[in-house]
MARSENU-337083 format. One record per residue: x, y, z of N, C-alpha, C, CB in turn; residue in one letter. Coordinates in steps of 0.05 Angstrom, whole numbers, plus 32768, in hexadecimal, padded with zeros to 4 digits. Glycine has a CB too. Layout:
REM residues N
XYZXYZXYZXYZa/...
***
This chain:
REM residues 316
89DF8A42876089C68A3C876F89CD8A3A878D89BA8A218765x/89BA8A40879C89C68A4487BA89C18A2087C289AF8A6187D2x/89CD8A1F87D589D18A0F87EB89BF8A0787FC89E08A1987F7x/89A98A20880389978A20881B89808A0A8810898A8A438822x/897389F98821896789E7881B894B89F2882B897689CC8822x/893A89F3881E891889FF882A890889EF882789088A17881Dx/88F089DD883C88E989C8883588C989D1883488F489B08847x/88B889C3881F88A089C88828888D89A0882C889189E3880Dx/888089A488438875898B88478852898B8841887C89848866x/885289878831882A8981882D881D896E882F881C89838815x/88118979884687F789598854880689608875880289238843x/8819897F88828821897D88978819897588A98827898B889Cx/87F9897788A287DC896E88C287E5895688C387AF896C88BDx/87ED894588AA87ED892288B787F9891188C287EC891288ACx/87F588F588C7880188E588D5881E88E388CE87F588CF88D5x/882488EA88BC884E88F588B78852890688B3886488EF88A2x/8840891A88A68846893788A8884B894388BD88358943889Fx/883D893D88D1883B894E88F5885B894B88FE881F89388914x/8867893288F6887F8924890D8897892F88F1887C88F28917x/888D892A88D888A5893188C488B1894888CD889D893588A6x/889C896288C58896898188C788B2898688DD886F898988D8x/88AE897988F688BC8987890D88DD897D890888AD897B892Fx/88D9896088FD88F1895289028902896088EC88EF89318900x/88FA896688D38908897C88C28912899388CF88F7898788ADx/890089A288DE88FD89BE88E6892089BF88F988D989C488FEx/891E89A889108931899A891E89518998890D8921897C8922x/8947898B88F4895F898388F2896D899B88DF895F896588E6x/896089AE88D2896389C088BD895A89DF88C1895489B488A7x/895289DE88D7894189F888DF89258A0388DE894A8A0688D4x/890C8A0288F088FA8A0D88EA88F38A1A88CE88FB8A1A88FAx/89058A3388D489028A4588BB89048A3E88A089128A5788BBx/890C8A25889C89118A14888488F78A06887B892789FE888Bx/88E58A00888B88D589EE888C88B489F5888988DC89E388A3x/88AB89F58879888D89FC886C887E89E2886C888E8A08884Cx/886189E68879885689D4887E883989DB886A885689D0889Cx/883189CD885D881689D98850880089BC8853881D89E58828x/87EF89C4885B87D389BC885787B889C5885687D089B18864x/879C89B7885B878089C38850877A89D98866876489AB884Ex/877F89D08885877E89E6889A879D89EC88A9876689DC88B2x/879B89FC88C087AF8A0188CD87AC89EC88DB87B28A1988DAx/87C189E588E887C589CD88F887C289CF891287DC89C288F4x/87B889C78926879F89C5893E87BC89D68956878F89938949x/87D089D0895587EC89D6896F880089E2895B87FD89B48982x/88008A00896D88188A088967882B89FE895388228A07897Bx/88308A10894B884B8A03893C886A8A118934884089FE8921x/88808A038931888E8A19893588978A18891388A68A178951x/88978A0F88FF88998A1188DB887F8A2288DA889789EF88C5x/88898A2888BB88768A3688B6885D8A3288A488808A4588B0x/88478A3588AF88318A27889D88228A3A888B881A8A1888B0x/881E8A2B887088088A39885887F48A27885588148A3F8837x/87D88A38885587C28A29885687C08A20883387A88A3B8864x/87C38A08882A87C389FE880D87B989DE881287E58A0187FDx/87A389DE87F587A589C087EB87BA89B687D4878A89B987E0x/87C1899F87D487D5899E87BC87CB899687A187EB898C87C1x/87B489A087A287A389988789879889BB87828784897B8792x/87AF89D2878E87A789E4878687C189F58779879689ED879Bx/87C289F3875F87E489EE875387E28A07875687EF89E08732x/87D38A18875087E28A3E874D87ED8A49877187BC8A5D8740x/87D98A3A878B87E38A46879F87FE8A3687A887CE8A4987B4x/88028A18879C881D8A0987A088308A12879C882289F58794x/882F8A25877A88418A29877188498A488786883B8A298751x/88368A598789883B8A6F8799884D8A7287B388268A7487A0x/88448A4F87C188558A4D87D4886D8A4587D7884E8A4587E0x/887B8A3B87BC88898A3487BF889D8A4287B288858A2387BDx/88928A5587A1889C8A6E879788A88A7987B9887E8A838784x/88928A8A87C4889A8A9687DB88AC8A8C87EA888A8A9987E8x/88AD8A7387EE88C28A6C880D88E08A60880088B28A4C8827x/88DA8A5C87E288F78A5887D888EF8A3387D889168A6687F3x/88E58A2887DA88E98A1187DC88F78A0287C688D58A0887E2x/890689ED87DC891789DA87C1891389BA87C7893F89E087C0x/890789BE87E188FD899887DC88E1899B87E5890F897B87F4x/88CC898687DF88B6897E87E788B5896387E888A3898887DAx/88A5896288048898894D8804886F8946880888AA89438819x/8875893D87F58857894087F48848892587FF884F894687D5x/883F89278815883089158827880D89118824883789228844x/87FE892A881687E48925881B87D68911880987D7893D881Bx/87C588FA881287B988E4880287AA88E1881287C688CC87F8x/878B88D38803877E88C1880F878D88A68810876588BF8804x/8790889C88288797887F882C8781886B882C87A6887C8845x/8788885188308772883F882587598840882C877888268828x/875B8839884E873B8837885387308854884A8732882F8876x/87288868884F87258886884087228879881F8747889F8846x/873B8876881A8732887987FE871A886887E9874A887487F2x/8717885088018704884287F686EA884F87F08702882E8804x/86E8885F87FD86CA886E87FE86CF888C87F386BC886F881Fx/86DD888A87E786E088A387DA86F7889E87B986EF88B987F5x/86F0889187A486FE88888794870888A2878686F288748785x/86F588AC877F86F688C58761871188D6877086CF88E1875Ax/870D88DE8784871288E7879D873788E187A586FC88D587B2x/873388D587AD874E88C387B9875C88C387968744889887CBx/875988B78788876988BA8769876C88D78764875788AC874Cx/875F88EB876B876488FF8764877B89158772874F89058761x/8779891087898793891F879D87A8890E879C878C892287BFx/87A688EA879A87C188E087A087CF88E2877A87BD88B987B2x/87C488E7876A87CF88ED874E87DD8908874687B988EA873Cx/87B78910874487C98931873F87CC8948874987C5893E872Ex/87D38942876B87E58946877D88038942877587DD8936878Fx/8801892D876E881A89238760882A892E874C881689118756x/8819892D873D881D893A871F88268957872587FF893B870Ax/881889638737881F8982873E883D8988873988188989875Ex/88468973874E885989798762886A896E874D8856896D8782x/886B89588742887F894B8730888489638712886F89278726x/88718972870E8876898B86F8888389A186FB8862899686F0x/887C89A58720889389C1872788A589B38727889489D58744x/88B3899C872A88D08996872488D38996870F88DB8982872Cx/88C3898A86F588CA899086D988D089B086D388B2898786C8x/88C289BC86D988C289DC86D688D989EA86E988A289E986E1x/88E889DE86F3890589E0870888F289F9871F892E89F486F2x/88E489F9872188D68A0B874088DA89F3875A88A88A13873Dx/88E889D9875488ED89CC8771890089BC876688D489BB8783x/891489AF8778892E899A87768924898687788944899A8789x/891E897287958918896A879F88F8895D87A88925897487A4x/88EF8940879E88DA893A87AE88D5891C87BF88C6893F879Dx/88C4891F87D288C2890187D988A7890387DC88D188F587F2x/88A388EF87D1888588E787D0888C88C887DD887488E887ACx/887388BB87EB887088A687FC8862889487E1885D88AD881Cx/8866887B87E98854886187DA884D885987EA885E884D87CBx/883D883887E08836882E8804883E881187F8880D88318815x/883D87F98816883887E38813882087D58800883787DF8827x/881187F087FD87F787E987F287F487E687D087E487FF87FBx/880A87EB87C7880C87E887AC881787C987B088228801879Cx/880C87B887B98811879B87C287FA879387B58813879487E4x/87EA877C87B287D5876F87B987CE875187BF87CA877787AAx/87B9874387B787B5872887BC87C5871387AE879C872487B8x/87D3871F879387E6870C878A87FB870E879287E9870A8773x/8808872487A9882D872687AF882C871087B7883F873D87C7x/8848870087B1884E86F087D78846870487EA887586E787E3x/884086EB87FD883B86F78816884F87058826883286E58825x/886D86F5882E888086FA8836889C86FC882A887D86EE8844x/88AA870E883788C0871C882E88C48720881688D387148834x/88AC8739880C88A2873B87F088BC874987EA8883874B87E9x/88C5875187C788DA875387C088CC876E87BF88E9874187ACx/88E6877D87B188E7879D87A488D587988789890C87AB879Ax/88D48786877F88CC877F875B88B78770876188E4876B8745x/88AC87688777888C8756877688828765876E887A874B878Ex/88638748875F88508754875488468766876488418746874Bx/8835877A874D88218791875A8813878E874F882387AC875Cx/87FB8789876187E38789875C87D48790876D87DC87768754x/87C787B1877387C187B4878C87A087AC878B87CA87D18796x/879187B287A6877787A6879E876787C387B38772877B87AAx/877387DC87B5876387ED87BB876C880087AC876087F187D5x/875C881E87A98763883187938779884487A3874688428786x/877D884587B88795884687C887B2883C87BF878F883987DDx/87AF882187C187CA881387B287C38815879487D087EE87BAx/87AD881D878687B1881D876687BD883887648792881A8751x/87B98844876E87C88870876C87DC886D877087C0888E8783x/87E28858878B87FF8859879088168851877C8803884987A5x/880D883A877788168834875D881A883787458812882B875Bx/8804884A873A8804885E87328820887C872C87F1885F873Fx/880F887A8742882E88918749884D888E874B882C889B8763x/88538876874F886D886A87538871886E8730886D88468764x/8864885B87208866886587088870887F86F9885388628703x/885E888E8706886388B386FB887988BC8708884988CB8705x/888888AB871C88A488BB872F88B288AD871C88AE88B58755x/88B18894871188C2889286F888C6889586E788C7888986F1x/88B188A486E088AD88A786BE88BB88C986BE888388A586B1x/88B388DC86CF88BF88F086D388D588F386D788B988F886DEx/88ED88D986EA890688D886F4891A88D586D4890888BB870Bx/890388C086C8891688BA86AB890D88D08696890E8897869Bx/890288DD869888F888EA867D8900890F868288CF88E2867Ax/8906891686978908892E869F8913893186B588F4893A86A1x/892C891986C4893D891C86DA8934892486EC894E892786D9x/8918892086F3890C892E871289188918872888E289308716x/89238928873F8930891987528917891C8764894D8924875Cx/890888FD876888F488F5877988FB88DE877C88D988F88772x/88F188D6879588FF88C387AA88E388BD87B5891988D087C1x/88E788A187BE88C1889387C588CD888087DC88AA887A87A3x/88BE887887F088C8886087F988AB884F880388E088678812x/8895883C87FB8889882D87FE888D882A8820888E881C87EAx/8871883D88348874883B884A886288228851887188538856x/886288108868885888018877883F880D8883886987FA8888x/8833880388968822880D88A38838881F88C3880B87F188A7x/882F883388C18838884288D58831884988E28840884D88D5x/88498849890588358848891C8847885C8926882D882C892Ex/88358870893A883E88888943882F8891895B883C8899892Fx/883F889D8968883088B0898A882A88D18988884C88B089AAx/883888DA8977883A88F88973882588FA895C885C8905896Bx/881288EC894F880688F7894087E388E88939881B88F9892Ax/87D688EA893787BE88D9893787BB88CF8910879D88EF8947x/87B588B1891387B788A388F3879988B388E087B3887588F6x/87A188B188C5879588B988B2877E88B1889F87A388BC88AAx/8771888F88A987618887889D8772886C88928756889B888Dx/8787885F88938790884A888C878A8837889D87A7884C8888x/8791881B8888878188028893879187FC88AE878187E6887Dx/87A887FE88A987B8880188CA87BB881288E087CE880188C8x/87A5882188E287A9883888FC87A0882389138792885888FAx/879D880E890F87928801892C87A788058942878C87DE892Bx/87BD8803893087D687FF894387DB8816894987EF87F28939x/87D08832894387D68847894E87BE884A896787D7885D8936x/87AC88438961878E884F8972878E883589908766884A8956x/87A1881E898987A1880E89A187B5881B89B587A987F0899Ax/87BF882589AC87D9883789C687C8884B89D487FA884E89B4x/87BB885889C787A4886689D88787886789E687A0887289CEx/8786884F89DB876E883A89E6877588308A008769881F89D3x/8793882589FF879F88148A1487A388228A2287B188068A13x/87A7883A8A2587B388528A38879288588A4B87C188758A1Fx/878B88608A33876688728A43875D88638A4B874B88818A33x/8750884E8A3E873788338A47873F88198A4A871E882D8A32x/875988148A45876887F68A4D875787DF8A38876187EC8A74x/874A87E78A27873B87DB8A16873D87E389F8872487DE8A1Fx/873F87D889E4873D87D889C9873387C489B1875087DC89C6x/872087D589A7870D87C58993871C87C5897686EE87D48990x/872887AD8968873987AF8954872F87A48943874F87A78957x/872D87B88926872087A8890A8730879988FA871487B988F6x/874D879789028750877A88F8875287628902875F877988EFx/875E874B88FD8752872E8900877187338915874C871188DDx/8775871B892F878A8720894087A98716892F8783870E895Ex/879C8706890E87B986FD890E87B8870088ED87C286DA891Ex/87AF871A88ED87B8873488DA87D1873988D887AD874D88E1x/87E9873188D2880A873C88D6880E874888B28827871988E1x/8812875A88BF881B877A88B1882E877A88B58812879588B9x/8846878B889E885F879E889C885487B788A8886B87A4887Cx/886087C088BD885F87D888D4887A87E388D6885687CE88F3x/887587FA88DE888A880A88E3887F882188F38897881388CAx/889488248909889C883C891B889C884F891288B0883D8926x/88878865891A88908887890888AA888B8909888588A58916x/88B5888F891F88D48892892088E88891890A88DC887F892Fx/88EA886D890488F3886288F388EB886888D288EF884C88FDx/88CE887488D388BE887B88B888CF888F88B4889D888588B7x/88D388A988CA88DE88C488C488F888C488B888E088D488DBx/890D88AF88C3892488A888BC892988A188A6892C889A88C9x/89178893889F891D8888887D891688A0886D8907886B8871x/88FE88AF886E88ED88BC8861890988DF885C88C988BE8879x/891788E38870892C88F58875894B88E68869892C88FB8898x/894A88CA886F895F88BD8862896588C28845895B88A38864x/895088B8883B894A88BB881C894B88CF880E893588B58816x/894088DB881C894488F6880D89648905880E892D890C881Dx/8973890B881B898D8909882C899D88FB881C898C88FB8847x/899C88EA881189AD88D0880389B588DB87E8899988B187FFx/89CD88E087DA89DF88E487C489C888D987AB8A0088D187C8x/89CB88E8879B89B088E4877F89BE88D0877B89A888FB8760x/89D688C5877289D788AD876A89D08894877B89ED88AB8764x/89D28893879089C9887E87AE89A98876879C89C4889787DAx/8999888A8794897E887B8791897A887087758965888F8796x/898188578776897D884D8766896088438755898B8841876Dx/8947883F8766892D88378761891A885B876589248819877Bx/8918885F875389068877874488E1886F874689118878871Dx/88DB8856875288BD8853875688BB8854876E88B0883C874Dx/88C7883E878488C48848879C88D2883187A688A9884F87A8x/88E2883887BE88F0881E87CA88DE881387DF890E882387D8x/88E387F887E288D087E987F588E787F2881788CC87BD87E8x/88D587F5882388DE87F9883E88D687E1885988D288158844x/88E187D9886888D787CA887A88E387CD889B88DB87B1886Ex/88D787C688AC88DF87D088C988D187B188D988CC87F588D5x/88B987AD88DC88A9879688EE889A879088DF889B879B8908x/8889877C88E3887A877388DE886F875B88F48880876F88C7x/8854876088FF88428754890F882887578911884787568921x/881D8747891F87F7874C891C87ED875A893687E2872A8919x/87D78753893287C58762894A87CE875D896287A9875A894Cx/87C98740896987CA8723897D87F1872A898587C086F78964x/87F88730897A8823873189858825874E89908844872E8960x/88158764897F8814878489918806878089AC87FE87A0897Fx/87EB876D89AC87E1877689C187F2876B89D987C5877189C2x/87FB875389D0880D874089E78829875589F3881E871D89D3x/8833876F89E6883B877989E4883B879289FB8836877689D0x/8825879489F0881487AB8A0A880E87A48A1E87FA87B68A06x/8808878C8A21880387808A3C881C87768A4787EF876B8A3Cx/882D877C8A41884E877F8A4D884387A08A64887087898A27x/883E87A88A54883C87C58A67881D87C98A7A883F87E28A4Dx/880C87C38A6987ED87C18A6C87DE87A48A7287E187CD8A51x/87E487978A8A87E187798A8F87C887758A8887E5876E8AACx/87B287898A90879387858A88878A87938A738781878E8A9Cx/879887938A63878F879D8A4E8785878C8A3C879F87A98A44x/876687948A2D8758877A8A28875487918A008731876D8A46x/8752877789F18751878389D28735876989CC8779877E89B9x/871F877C89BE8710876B89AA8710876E899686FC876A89AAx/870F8751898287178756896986F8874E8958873587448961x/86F88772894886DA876C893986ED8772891A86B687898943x/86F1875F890786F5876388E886E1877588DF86F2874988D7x/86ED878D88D686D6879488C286E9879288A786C687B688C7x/86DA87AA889086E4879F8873870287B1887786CC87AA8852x/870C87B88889872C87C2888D873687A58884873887CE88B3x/873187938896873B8778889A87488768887E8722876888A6x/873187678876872F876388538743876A8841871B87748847x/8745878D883E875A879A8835876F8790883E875B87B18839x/8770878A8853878D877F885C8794876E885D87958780886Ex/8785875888548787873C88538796873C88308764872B8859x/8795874A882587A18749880687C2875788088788875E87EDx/87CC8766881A87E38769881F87F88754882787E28778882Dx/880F875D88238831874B882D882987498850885A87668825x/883A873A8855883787318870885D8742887A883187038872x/886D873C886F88868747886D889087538853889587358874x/88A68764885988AE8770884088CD876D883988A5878E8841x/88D98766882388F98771881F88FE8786881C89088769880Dx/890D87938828891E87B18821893787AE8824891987CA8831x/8945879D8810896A879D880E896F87AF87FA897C877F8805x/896387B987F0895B87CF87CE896987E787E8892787D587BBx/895987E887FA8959880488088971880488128944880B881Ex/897687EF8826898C87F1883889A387EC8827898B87DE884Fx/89A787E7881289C387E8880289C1880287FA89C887D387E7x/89AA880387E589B6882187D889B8883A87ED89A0882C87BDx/89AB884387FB89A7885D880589AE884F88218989886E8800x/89B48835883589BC882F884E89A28835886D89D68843884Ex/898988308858897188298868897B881588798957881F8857x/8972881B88998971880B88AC8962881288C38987880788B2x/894C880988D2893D880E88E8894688108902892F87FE88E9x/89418821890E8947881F89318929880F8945894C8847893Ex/8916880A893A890787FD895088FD87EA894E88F78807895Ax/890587CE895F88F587B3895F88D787B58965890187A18974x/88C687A8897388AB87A1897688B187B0898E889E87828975x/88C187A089AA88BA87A789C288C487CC89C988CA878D89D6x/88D887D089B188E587ED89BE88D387FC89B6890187FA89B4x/88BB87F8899A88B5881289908894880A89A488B588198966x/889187F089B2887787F589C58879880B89E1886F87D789D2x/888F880089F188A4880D89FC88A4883089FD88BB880189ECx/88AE883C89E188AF885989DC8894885F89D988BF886289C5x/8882885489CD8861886289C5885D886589E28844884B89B1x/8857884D89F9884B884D8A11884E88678A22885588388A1Ex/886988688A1C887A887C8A33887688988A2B889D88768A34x/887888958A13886E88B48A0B885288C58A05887888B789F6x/883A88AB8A06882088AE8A05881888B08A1D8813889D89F8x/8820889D8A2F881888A48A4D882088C98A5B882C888A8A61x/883A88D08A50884288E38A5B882F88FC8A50885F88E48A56x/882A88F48A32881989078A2687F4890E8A38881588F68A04x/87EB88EE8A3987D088ED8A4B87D788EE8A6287BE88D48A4Bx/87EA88F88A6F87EE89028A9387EC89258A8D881788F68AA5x/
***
């Protein structure tokens, strides 16, 4: 079997697909790197893109026939807020999407997959803080029920048919290179650009909302870590819990106004708030950082710091 590693990424348009896509391309070669989603993607690109849904198994299989592929990562889901208003919907791409992708590895047409979980396979019964790898799950949107869901089917496949898939339960994630997807945490993406244009931001959650967050950066690293890491290193086949920060509204904005003195935030709860009020406040990930040597590069003030500097340069 050859050597050459060909990646394909589905959901490339999104908020990790856009920053994954390149950082592969970077580290492994463009030409390696297949990006697939519903349209072409708005900028240039230098991988190569196929217009596909992943709920369309005969053109999946085609593409992956064609470019040789031997890992996927499959990124496209409705996330929570989205999914709430779209149930039938959201269960149906974040499953058998799934299922697709978890059968071409049964059927040996791929090596390799990573599929994402979320914090959201959490709910109102976890502890709140420094929830374990083994807390209860009980999620309370159909978002965290798929997710959970699915973590299931990466194990049931890992034990029953040796599919090598790898998950890591992301945080809410915050990023400059890519615009968020409908999750209950994009506030923290849409206030960096609020603060930049109008020095003002209207936020639907409550100011002392504290969330498990994470730095795209740091997302990409794990998300490339993991996958990277010796089949024996992964020891958890549902999904490992991951962690980087955790803070609320009221500690980011104090944050920004390190850089932005007048920068003013109103806080209107809507039912985002809610959803989020049934999540962990912090998370454990010693599961991660032992087996595979998960570790973060950005505190609160560095990754405010890098968004500013590189969003301003972007809006000049």
């Amino acid at each position: 079997m050859s050597s050459q590693k060909n990646f394909l990424v589905i959901g490339s348009n999104g908020q990790i697909g856009t920053v994954l896509t390149n950082r592969l391309g970077e580290k492994y070669g463009f030409e390696n790197v297949v990006g697939s989603d519903l349209r072409p993607p708005e900028n240039q690109t230098k991988f190569i893109f196929e217009e596909c849904s992943v709920l369309d198994k005969d053109r999946l299989e085609k593409i992956i026939s064609k470019h040789n592929i031997t890992d996927v990562y499959l990124l496209a889901a409705y996330l929570s807020a989205k999914g709430e208003q779209n149930i039938e919907k959201a269960w149906d791409l974040n499953i058998n999407g799934l299922l697709h992708i978890l059968n071409f590895a049964k059927d040996k047409k791929i090596q390799k997959i990573f599929w994402p979980s979320s914090i959201a396979v959490f709910g109102p019964t976890t502890p709140k803080n420094n929830v374990e790898q083994n807390a209860i799950t009980e999620p309370a949107t159909i978002y965290g029920v798929s997710k959970l869901a699915g973590e299931s089917l990466c194990n049931y496949y890992h034990n029953k048919f040796g599919i090598d898939v790898r998950s890591i339960r992301y945080p809410g994630l915050i990023g400059w290179e890519s615009m968020p997807g409908g999750g209950t945490t994009d506030y923290a993406v849409d206030i960096f650009h609020e603060a930049i244009k109008n020095g003002e931001y209207t936020c639907f959650l409550s100011e002392d909302r504290t969330l498990p967050m994470m730095y795209m950066n740091d997302a990409i690293k794990a998300t490339i870590g993991i996958m990277g890491a010796p089949f024996e290193k992964i020891k958890i086949r549902t999904s490992y819990n991951l962690s980087s920060l955790h803070f609320n509204p009221k500690q980011l904005e104090k944050e920004i106004k390190k850089h932005f003195e007048h920068f003013k935030i109103i806080y209107k709860p809507d039912e985002r708030d809610q959803l989020a009020k049934g999540w962990p406040e912090s998370i454990n990930d010693d599961c991660a950082r032992k087996d595979w040597g998960w570790e973060p590069n950005f505190n609160l003030s560095q990754m405010v710091s890098d968004i500013i500097l590189n969003l301003t340069n972007r809006y000049k």
